[in-house]
Legacy VTK file of the C-alpha trace (Angstrom):
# vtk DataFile Version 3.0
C-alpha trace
ASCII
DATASET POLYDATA
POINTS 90 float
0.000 0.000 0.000
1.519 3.425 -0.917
2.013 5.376 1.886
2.573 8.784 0.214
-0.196 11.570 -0.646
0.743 11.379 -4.780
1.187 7.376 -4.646
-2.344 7.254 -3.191
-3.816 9.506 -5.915
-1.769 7.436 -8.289
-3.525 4.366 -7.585
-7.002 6.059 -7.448
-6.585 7.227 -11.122
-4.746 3.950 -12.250
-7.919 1.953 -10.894
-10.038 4.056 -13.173
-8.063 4.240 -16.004
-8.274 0.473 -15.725
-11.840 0.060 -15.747
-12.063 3.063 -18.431
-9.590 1.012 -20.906
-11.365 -2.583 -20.460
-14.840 -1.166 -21.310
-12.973 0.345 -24.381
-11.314 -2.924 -25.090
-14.571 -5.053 -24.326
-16.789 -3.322 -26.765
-14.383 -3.739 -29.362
-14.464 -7.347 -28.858
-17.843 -7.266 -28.686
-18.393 -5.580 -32.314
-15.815 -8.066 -33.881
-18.170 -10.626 -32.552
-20.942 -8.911 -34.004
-19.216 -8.220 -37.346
-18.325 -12.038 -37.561
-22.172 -13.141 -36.705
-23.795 -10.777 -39.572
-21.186 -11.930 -42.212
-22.162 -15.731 -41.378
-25.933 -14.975 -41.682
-25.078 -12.988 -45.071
-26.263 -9.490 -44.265
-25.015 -7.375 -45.794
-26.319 -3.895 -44.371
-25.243 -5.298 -41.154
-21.972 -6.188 -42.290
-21.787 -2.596 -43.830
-23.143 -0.565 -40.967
-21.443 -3.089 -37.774
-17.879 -2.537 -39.671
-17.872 1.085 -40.188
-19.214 0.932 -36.087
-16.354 -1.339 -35.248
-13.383 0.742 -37.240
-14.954 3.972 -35.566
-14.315 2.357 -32.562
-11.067 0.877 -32.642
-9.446 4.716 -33.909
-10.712 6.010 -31.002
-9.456 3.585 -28.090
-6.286 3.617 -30.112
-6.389 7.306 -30.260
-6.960 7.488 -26.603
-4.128 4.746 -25.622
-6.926 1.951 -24.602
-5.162 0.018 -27.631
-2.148 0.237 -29.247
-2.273 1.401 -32.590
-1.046 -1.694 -34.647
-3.599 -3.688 -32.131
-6.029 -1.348 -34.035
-4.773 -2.117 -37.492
-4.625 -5.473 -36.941
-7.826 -5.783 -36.221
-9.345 -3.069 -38.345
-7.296 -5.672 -41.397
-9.036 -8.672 -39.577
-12.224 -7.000 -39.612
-11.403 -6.222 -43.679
-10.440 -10.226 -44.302
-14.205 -10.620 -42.820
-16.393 -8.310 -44.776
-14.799 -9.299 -47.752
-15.356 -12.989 -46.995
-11.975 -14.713 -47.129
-11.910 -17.970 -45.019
-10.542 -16.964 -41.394
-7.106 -18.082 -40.653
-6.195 -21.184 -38.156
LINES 1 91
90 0 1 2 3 4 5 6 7 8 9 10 11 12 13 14 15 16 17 18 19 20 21 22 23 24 25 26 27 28 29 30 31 32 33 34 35 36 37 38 39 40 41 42 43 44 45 46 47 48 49 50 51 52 53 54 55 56 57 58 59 60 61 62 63 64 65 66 67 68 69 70 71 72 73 74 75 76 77 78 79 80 81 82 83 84 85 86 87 88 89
């Protein structure tokens, strides 16, 4: 346990940051999921409108530091592989 005033505060913001970053990181797991679900059922106006939702989303928590930006790129080229239909990768 810190024992100094600016440790203390430290740990206070680092908690939230923590909590702040996972719900950034969570959604964006949860979009891929939803990307991957409308591609298999063939929608394509879901496809279209849950990718543009997802990419949105992954430049901002990489803007903001929640992910790092080749995390982002990776995925945002995942997400790509999926819309267009290739087979996913084992």
């Amino acid at each position: 346990m810190p024992n100094i005033r600016q440790q203390e505060k430290r740990v206070r913001q680092a908690s939230r940051q923590r909590v702040e970053n996972l719900r950034w990181r969570s959604t964006a797991k949860t979009l891929m999921r939803r990307l991957r679900d409308a591609a298999e059922k063939g929608d394509a106006t879901t496809v279209a409108a849950t990718h543009r939702e997802l990419v949105s989303w992954l430049d901002k928590a990489a803007a903001r530091g929640s992910l790092h930006k080749n995390t982002a790129a990776r995925r945002k080229a995942q997400a790509a592989r999926i819309v267009a239909g290739e087979p996913a990768a084992k």
